[in-house]
C-alpha positions as CSV (number, residue, x, y, z in Angstrom):
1,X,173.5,10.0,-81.4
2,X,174.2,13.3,-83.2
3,X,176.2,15.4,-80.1
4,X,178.1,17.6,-81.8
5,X,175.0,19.4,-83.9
6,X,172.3,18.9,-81.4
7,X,174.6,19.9,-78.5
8,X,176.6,23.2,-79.9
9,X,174.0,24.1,-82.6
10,X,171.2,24.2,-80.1
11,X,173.1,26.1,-77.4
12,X,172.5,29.2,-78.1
13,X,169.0,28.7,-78.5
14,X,169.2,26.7,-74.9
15,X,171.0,29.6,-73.3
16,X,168.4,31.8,-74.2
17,X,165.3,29.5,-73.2
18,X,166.8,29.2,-69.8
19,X,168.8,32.2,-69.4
20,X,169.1,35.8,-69.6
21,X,172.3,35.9,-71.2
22,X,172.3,38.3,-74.4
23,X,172.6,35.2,-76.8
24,X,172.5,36.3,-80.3
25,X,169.8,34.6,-82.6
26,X,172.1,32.7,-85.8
27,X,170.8,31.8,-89.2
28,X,170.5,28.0,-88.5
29,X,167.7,28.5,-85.9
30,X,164.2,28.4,-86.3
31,X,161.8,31.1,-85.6
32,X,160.3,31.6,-82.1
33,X,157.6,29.4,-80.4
34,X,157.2,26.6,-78.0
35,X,160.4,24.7,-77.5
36,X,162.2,21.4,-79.2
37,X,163.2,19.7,-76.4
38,X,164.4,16.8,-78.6
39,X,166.5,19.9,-80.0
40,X,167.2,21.3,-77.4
41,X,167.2,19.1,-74.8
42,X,170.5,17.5,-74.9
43,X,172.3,21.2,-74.6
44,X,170.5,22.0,-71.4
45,X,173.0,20.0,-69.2
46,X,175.9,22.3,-71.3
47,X,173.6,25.3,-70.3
48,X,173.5,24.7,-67.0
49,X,177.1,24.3,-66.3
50,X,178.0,27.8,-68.0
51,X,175.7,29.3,-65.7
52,X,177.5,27.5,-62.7
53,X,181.2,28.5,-64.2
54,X,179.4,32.3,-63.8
55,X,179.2,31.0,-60.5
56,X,182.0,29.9,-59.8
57,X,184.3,33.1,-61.5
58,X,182.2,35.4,-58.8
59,X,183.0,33.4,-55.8
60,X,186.6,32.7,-56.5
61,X,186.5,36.3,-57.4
62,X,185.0,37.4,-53.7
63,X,186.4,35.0,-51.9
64,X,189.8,37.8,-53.0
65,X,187.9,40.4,-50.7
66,X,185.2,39.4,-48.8
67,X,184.6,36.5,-45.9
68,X,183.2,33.1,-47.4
69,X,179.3,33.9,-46.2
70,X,179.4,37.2,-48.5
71,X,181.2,35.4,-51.2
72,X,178.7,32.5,-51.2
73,X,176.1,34.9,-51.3
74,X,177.3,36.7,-54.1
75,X,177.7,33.5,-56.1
76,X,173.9,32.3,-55.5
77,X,173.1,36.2,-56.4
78,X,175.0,35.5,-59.7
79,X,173.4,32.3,-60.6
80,X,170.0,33.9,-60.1
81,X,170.6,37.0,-62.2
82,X,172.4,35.0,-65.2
83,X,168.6,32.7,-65.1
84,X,166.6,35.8,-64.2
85,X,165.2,33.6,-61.0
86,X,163.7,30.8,-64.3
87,X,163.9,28.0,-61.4
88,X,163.6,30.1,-57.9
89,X,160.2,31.0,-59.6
90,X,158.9,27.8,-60.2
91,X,160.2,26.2,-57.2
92,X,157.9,29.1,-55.1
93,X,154.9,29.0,-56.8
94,X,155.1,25.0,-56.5
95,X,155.3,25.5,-52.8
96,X,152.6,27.8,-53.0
97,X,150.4,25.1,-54.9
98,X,151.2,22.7,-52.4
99,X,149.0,25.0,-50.2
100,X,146.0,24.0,-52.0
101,X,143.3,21.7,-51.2
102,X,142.2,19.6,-54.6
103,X,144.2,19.0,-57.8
104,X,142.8,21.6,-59.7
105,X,143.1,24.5,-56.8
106,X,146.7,24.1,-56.5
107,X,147.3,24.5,-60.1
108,X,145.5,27.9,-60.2
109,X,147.4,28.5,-57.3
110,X,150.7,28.3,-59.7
111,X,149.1,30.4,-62.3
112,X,149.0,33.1,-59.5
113,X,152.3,35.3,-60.3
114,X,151.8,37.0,-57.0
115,X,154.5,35.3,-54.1
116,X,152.2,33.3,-51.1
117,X,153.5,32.6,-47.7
118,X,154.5,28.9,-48.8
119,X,156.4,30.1,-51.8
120,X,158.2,32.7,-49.6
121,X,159.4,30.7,-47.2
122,X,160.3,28.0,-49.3
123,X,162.2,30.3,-51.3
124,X,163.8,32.0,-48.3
125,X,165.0,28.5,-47.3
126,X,166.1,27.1,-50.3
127,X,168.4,30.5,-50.9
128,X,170.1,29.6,-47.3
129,X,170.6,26.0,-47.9
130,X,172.5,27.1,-51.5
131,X,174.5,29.6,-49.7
132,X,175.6,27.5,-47.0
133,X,176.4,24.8,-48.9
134,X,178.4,26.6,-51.0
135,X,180.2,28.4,-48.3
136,X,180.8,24.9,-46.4
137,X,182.7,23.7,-49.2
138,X,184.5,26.8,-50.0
139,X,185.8,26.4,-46.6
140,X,187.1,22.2,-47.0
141,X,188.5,23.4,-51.0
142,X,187.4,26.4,-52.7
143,X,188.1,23.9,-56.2
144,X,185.8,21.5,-54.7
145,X,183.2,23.7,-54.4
146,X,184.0,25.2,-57.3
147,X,183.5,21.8,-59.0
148,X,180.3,20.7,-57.4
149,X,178.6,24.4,-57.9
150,X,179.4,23.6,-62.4
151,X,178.0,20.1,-61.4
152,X,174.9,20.7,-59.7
153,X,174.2,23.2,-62.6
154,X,174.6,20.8,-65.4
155,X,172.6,17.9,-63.3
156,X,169.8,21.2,-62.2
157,X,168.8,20.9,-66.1
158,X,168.6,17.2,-66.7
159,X,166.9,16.7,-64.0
160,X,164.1,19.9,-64.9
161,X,164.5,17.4,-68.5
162,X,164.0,13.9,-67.0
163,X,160.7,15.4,-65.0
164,X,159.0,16.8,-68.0
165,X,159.7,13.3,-69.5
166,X,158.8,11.2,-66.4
167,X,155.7,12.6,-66.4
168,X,152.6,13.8,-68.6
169,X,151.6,17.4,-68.5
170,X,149.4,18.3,-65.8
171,X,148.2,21.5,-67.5
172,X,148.6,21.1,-71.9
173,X,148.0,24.7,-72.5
174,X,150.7,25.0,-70.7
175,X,154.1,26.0,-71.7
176,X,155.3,22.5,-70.7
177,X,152.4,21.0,-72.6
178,X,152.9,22.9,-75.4
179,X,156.8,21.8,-75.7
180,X,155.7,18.0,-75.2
181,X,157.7,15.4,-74.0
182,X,161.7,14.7,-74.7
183,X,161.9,11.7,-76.5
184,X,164.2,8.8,-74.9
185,X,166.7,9.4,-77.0
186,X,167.0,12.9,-75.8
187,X,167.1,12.1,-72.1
188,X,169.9,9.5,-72.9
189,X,172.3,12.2,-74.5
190,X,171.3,15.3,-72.4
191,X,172.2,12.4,-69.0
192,X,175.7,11.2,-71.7
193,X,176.7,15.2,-71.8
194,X,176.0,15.5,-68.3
195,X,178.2,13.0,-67.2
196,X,181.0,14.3,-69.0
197,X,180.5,17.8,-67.9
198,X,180.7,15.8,-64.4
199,X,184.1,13.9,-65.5
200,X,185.2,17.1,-65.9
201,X,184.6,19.4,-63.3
202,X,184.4,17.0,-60.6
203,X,187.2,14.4,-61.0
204,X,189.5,17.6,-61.6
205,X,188.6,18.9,-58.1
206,X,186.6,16.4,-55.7
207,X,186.7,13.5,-56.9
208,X,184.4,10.1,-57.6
209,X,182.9,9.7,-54.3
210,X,182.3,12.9,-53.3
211,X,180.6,13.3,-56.8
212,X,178.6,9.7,-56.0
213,X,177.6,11.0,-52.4
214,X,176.0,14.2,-54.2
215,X,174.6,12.2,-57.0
216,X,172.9,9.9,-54.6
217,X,170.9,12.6,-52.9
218,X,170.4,14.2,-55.9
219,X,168.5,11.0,-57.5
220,X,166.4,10.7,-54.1
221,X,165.4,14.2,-54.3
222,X,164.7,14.2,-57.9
223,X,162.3,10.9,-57.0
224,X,160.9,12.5,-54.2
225,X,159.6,15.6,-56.5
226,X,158.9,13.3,-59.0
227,X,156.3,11.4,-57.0
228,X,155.0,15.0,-55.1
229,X,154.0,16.3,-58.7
230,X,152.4,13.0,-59.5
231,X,150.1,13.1,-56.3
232,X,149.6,16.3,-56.0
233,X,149.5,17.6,-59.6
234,X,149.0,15.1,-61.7
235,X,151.8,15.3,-64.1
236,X,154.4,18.0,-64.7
237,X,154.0,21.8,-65.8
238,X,157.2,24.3,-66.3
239,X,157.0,25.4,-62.4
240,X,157.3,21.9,-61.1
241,X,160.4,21.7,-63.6
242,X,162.0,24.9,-61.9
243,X,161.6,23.4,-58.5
244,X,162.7,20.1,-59.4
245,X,165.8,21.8,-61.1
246,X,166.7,24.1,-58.2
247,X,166.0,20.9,-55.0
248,X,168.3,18.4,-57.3
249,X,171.0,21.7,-57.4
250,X,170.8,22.0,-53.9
251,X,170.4,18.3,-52.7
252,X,174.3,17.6,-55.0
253,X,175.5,20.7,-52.8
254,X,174.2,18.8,-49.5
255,X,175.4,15.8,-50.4
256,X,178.8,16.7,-51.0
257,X,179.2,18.9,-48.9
258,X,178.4,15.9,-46.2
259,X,180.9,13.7,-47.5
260,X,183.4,16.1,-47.5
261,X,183.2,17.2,-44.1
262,X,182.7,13.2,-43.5
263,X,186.6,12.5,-44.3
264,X,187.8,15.9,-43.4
């Protein structure tokens, strides 16, 4: 397995697919146009956990000036800007399609770009959960939330990664469909980085078993969306990606933070 040129050459190009971080375009990279996940793949989890040290440098930054609800908020407001909403967006209009009454309704349903009453609320809760969350571990160890926000970024992508694999595409003109499906390979060393980006961030600052605790919930949502798309959708598209990225995100955040306050 190839890390240190599929990894760190593929970054950038990562950053930029799920991002809107001004990522300069280098030489080595290819022209524009549906994805390599195989390439780029194994960088999301590295992605990710930029996105959550963003995160992390704003609250620790607030948490200077303002009480731990604003400083939360902030951070969540960070994360979303540094995507441009990538996951919040598909995690609406899945809810949205889960409105629908056949297969093929709810999938025109997430073509809509306009915002339906499902995907609102779903959106508004899901914002609150993150916020919370965060603000519940500030207030146990601002470095263990600090930890499990870089975390929950890094295991957001694989598991956006492992769903696209999981499952065939619902909808092949899609984005999604276009891009194709990692290979296993891919899913082995995008999970490898991620649980080093883990080691790191989370043994520095929370420790195994509050990481475990969050993992665990994490791998029940992820199977729990998994199986929803399945049913509902019949495979994956780029939306049911987003949402499974942002529920695993928040589902680490619960989990840990229930630990936490299980031994404090």
């Amino acid at each position: 397995m190839a890390f240190r040129p599929t990894i760190f050459l593929y970054l950038p190009a990562a950053l930029r697919f799920l991002t809107r971080l001004p990522v300069p375009r280098f030489a080595w990279e290819p022209e524009d146009g549906p994805p390599d996940l195989d390439r780029l793949g194994p960088a999301f989890p590295l992605a990710g956990a930029m996105v959550g040290v963003i995160g992390v440098i704003v609250h620790l930054t607030a948490l200077t000036l303002l009480p731990s609800f604003l400083a939360a908020t902030l951070a969540v407001g960070a994360l979303v800007l540094a995507t441009g909403a990538l996951h919040e967006d598909g995690f609406a209009d899945t809810a949205d399609g889960l409105g629908g009454m056949d297969r093929a309704r709810r999938l025109a349903i997430m073509r809509d770009s306009r915002l339906g009453t499902f995907g609102a609320v779903a959106l508004l809760l899901a914002t609150l959960l993150r916020i919370g969350a965060l603000e519940g571990l500030a207030g146990l160890s601002w470095a263990g939330a600090g930890g499990a926000l870089v975390a929950a970024s890094a295991l957001a992508r694989l598991a956006a990664l492992g769903l696209i694999g999981a499952l065939p595409s619902a909808r092949p003109d899609g984005l999604a469909g276009r891009a194709g499906r990692p290979a296993v390979a891919t899913l082995w060393k995008a999970g490898i980085a991620t649980l080093a980006i883990c080691v790191v961030s989370v043994m520095m600052t929370m420790g195994w078993m509050g990481f475990l605790a969050g993992l665990l919930i994490a791998a029940l949502a992820w199977i729990g969306v998994v199986r929803l798309a399945s049913a509902k959708f019949g495979g994956q598209t780029g939306d049911v990606a987003g949402a499974a990225a942002l529920t695993v995100e928040i589902a680490f955040l619960l989990g840990a933070l229930i630990f936490a306050r299980s031994i404090g």
